[in-house]
C-alpha positions as CSV (number, residue, x, y, z in Angstrom):
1,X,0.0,0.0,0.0
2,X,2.6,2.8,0.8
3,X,4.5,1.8,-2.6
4,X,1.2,2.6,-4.1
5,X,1.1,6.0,-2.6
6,X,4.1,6.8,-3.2
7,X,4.2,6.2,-6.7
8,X,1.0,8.0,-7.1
9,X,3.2,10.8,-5.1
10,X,5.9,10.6,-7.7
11,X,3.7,10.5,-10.9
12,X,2.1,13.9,-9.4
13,X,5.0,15.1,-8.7
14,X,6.9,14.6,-12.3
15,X,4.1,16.0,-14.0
16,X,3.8,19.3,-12.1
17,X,6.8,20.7,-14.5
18,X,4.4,19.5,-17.6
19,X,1.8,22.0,-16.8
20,X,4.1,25.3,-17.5
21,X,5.1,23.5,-21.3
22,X,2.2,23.0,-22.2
23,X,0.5,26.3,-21.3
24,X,3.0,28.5,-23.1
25,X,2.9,26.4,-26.1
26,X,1.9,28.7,-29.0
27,X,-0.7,27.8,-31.4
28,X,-0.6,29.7,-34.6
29,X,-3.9,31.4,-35.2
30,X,-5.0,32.8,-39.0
31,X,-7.9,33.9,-40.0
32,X,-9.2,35.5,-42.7
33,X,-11.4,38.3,-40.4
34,X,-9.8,41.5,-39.5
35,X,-9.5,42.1,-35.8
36,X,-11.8,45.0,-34.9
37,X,-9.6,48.7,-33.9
38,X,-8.1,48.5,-30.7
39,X,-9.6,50.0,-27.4
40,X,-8.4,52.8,-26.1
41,X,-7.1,52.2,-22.2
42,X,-5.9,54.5,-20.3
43,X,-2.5,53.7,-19.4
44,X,-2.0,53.8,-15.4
45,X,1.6,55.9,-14.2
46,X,4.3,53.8,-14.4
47,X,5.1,51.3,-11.8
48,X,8.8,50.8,-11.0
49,X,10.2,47.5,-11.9
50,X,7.3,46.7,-14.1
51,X,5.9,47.5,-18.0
52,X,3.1,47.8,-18.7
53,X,1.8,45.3,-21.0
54,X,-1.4,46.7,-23.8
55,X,-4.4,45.5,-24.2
56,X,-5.2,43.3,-28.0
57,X,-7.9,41.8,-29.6
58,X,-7.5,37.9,-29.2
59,X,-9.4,34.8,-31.0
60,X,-11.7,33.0,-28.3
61,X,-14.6,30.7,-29.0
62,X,-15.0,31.9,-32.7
63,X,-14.7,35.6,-32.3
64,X,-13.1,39.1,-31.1
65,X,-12.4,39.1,-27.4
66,X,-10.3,42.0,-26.0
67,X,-8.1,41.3,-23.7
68,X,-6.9,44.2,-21.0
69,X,-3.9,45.8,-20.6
70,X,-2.1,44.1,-17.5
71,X,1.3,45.1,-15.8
72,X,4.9,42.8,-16.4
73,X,7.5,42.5,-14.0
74,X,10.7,43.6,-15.9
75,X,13.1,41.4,-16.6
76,X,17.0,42.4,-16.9
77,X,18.3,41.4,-20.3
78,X,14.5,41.4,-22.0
79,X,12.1,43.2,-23.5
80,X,8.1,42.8,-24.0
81,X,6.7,42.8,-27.2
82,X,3.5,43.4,-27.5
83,X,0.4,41.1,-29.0
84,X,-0.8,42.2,-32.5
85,X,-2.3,41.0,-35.4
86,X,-0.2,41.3,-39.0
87,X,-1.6,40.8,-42.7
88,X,0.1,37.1,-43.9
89,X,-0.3,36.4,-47.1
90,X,-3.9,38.1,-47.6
91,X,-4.8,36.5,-43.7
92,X,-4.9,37.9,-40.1
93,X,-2.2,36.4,-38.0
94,X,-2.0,36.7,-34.0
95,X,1.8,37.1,-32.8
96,X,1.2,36.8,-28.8
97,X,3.3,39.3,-26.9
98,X,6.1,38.0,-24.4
99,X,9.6,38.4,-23.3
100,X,12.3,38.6,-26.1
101,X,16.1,38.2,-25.1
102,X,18.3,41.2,-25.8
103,X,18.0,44.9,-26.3
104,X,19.7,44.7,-29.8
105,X,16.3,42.7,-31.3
106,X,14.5,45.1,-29.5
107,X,16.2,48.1,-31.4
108,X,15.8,46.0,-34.8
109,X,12.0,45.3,-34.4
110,X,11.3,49.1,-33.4
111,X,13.4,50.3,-36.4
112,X,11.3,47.4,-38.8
113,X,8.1,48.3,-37.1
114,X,8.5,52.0,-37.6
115,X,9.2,51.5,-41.2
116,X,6.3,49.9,-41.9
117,X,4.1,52.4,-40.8
């Protein structure tokens, strides 16, 4: 009976660090619907040691769903890029925000990003 139990234990145990990798797995999403304008949010004072991260449009049970604004915890060496939606090949595609390594990738999306505008 206990080597029951505790082999129950370790199976619970082994698959706690299962849950994280499959949560942050990225699914791609395209669609062929525009995402509606974003909101406008007010944008609170800045916080030290955080970032504040915008609000986006995301894809959830077959339509639109805004998502709010929320504050990050900065993160030395990192930056956040932001969630937004980008034209593919005549479709909508969702790139989620996160946490990118480096300050240099940061400089080159800003500079790629501004000249698409």
């Amino acid at each position: 009976m206990w080597k029951r139990k505790l082999l129950v234990g370790a199976l619970l145990a082994s698959s706690i660090g299962l849950v994280p990798a499959i949560a942050t797995a990225e699914v791609g999403i395209f669609l062929d619907i525009a995402p509606p304008a974003p909101r406008y949010e007010v944008v609170p004072a800045p916080r030290a040691g955080f970032i504040w991260a915008p609000g986006y449009w995301d894809w959830r049970s077959g339509r639109h769903s805004w998502v709010k604004g929320h504050w990050e915890r900065q993160r030395a060496g990192y930056h956040w890029n932001e969630s937004r939606w980008e034209q593919r090949d005549g479709r909508w595609a969702l790139s989620r925000g996160g946490w990118e390594r480096g300050e240099r990738v940061a400089e080159e999306r800003r500079e790629r990003d501004h000249d698409h505008r």
